[in-house]
Each structure stands twice: as structure tokens, then as C-alpha cells.
C-alpha positions as CSV (number, residue, x, y, z in Angstrom):
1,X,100.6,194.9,149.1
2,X,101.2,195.3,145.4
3,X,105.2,196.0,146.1
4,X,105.0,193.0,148.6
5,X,103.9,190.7,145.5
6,X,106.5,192.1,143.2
7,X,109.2,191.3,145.7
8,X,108.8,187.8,145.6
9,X,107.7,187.5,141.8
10,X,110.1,185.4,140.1
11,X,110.3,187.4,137.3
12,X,110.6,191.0,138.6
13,X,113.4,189.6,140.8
14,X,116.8,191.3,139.7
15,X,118.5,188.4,138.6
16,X,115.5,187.5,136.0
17,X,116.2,186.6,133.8
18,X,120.1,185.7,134.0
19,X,119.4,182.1,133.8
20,X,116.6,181.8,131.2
21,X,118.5,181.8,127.2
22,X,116.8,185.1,126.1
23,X,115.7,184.9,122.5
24,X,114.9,188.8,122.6
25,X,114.4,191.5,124.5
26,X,113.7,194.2,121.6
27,X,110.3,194.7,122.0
28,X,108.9,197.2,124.3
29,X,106.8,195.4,126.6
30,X,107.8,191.8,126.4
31,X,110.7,189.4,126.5
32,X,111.2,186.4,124.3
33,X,113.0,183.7,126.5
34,X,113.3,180.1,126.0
35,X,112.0,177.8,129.5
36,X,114.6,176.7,131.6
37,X,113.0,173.4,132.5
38,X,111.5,173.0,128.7
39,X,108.1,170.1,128.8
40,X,109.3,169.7,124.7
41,X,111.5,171.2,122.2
42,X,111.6,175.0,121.7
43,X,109.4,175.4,124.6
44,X,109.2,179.1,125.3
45,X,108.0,182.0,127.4
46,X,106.6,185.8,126.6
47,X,107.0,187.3,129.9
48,X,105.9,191.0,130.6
49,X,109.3,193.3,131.3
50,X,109.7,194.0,135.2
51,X,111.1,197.4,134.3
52,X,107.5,198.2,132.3
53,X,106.3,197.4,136.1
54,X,104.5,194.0,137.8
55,X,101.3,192.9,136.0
56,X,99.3,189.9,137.1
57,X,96.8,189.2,134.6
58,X,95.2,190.8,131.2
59,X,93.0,192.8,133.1
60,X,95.7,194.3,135.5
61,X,95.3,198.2,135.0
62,X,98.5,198.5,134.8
63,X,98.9,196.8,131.5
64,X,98.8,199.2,128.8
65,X,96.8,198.8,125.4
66,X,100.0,199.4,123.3
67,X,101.3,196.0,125.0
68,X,98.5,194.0,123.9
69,X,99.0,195.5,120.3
70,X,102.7,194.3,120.2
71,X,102.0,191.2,122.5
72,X,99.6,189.8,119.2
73,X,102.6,191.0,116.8
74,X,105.5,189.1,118.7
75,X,103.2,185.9,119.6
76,X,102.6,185.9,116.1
77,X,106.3,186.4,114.9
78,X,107.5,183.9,117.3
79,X,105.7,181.4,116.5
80,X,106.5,181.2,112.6
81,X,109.6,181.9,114.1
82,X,109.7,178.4,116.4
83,X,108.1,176.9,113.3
84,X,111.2,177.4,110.9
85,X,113.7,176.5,114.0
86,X,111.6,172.9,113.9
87,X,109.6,172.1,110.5
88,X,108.5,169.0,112.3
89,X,106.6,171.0,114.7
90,X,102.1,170.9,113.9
91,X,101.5,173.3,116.3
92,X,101.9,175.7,119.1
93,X,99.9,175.8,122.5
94,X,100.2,179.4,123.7
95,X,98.9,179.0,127.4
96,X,98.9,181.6,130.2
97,X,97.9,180.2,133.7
98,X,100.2,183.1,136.6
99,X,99.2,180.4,138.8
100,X,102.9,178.8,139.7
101,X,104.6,179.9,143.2
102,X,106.3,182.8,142.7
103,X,105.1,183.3,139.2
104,X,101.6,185.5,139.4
105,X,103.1,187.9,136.3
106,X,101.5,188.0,133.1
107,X,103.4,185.9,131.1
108,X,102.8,183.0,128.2
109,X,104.2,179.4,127.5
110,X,104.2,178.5,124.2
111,X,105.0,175.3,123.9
112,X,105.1,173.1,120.5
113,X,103.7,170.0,119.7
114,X,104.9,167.5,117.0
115,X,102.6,164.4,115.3
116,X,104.8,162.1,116.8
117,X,106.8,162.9,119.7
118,X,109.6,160.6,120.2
119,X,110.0,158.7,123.0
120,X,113.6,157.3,123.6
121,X,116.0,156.6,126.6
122,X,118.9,158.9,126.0
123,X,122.3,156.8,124.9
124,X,124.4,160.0,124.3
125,X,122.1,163.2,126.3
126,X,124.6,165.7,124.8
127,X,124.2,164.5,121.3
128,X,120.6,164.0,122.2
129,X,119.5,166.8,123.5
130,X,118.2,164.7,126.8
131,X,115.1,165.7,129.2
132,X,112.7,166.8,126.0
133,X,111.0,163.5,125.2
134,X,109.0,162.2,127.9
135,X,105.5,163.9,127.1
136,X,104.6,160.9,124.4
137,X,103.6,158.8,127.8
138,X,101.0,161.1,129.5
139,X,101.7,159.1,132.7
140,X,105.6,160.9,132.7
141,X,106.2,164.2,131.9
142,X,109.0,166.3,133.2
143,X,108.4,166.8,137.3
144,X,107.3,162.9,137.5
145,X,110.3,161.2,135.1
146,X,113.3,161.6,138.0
147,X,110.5,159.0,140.3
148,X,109.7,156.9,137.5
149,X,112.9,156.8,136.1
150,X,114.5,156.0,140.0
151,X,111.7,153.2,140.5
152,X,112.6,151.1,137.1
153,X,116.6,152.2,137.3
154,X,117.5,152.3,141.0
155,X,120.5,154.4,142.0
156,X,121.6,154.5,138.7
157,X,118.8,156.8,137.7
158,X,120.6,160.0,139.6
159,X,123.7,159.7,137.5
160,X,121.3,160.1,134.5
161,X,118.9,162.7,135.7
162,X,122.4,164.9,136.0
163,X,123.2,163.8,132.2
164,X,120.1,164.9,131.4
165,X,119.6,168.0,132.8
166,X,122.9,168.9,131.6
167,X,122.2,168.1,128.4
168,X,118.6,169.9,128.4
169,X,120.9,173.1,129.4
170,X,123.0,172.8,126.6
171,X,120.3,172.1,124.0
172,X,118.5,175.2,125.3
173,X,121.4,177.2,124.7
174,X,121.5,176.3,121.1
175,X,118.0,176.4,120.9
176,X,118.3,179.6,121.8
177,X,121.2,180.6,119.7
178,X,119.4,179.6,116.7
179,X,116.0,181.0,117.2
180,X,117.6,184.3,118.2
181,X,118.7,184.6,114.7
182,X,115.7,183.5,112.8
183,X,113.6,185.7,115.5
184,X,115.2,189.0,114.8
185,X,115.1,189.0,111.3
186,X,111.3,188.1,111.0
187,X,110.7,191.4,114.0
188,X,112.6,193.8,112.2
189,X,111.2,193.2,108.6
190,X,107.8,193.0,110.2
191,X,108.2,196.4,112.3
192,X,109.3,198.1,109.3
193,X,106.0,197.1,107.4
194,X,103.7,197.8,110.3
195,X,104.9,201.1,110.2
196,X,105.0,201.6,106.3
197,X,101.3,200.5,106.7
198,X,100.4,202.8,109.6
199,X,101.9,205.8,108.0
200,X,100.0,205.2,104.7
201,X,96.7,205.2,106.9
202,X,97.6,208.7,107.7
């Protein structure tokens, strides 16, 4: 049953995570990627490596205590991470719900939240980063806008849903790009004081 469900987990599949902008991979347990389909800027995911094996939830036996050790250290070090990629960012909602089709393995969203998210139609989506703006209206957020945005735009609308889900793709990529670098610096300083610290308690 268990190799069943790991057969059609999206993210044990052997193409994970090919089309996600990975941020990192170095830590043992996790992987630091960016969402695909982002609900706001420098939305992200910690997903729990398929190699390590398929785990569901945080009390899946197969999730070992070491993980949940590092899994504080890296949501911790992402965050400040995402928060020096975006300075205009108040906070981050760190939310795990394995309840999407295809998606019951532990993983986290983080996603950011800003005092005033911007709401704008998108003149230039490649300058503009496109798709990312639509949460300030609680009535249109990402799976409704392509309806709303058909409803008040006709068949125009279809030409700019493409724009703008090209554009999300290419702001992602930079997202990524840049976090990556910010990312890897704060893990590797921090690894080598965690260990400085746990060999002095020795």
C-alpha cells in the first residue's frame, strides 16, 4: 500500500523536482525549492527528499529525529533568508496541509506576506514579474484570476494569462537565482557554528 502511495506522490516521482527552481538541496533531509505556481513573491516549499524515503506527516515513523533537528535549522535559515531577498516582506506563513492530489508528503509552504500587497494589472509581465499580485482581493487569488480575469476581459484574457504565466516562470527563475546565493551562505556559516557549539558541549 505504502509503495502504491509513493508511486503516485508528486514529489517522489523521478522527475521531481526538474521543474520546481531548487534553491538547495544541501541539507540531508530536505529540499529548498521555490513553488511553481507561487500565491506571492518568494513563495516557497521545504519538501522531504524522496531518496530519504516517502513520509506523509510528522508522525510518520519513518521520519527520523535528526530531520526534525535540521528541518527547525533550515526553516529558520530560509526564512531570514527570503527576508533579505525581499526587505518589504512582514512576515512568513510556514503552513503544511499533505492534503493536495498527489501531494500527501511531508512537505511546507512558506509563503510571505507584505503590509501592502500590490494590486496591479500587469502592462509589461516580464518587467513585472506578472501572476504574483492578485491575493490583495481575497475574492481572486491564483486558481480563480484566469475566470475572473476571462469574465471582465473576454477572449482577450487568454493571451494574458500566457503573458503571465510566462512571466511568473521567469520571475521564479530569478527569484531563485538570487535566493540561492543569499541561502547558501547563511547554511554554511550556520552549520559551521552549530557544530563549533556541539563540539564545545563535549
Amino acid at each position: 500500500m505504502k509503495k502504491q502511495r509513493r508511486n503516485k506522490c508528486t514529489f517522489c516521482k523521478s522527475d521531481f523536482p526538474e521543474s520546481y527552481q531548487v534553491v538547495s538541496n544541501k541539507p540531508k533531509y530536505w529540499l529548498f525549492i521555490l513553488n511553481r505556481a507561487p500565491q506571492t513573491d518568494f513563495h516557497s516549499l521545504i519538501v522531504f527528499k524522496a531518496a530519504v524515503g516517502h513520509v506523509s506527516s510528522l508522525n510518520d515513523r519513518g521520519l527520523p529525529d535528526e530531520a526534525m533537528t535540521e528541518l527547525g535549522i533550515l526553516l529558520k535559515k530560509a526564512c531570514i533568508s527570503i527576508k533579505k531577498a525581499d526587505r518589504n516582506i512582514e512576515r512568513i506563513l510556514i503552513i503544511s496541509l499533505n492534503t493536495g492530489k498527489g501531494s500527501q508528503h511531508l512537505h511546507f509552504h512558506l509563503v510571505p506576506t507584505r503590509r501592502k500587497e500590490p494590486i496591479r494589472m500587469v502592462n509589461k509581465p516580464r518587467e513585472d514579474g506578472g501572476g504574483m499580485f492578485f491575493l490583495g482581493r481575497k475574492e481572486i487569488v491564483v486558481d480563480t484570476f484566469p475566470d475572473f480575469l476571462k469574465s471582465t476581459t473576454g477572449n482577450k484574457g487568454n493571451g494574458l494569462i500566457e503573458k503571465i504565466n510566462t512571466a511568473t516562470k521567469y520571475k521564479v527563475k530569478k527569484n531563485a537565482q538570487q535566493l540561492r546565493t543569499i541561502f547558501e551562505n547563511i547554511w554554511v556559516i550556520g552549520n559551521k557554528q552549530i557544530h563549533r557549539t556541539a563540539d564545545s558541549r563535549r
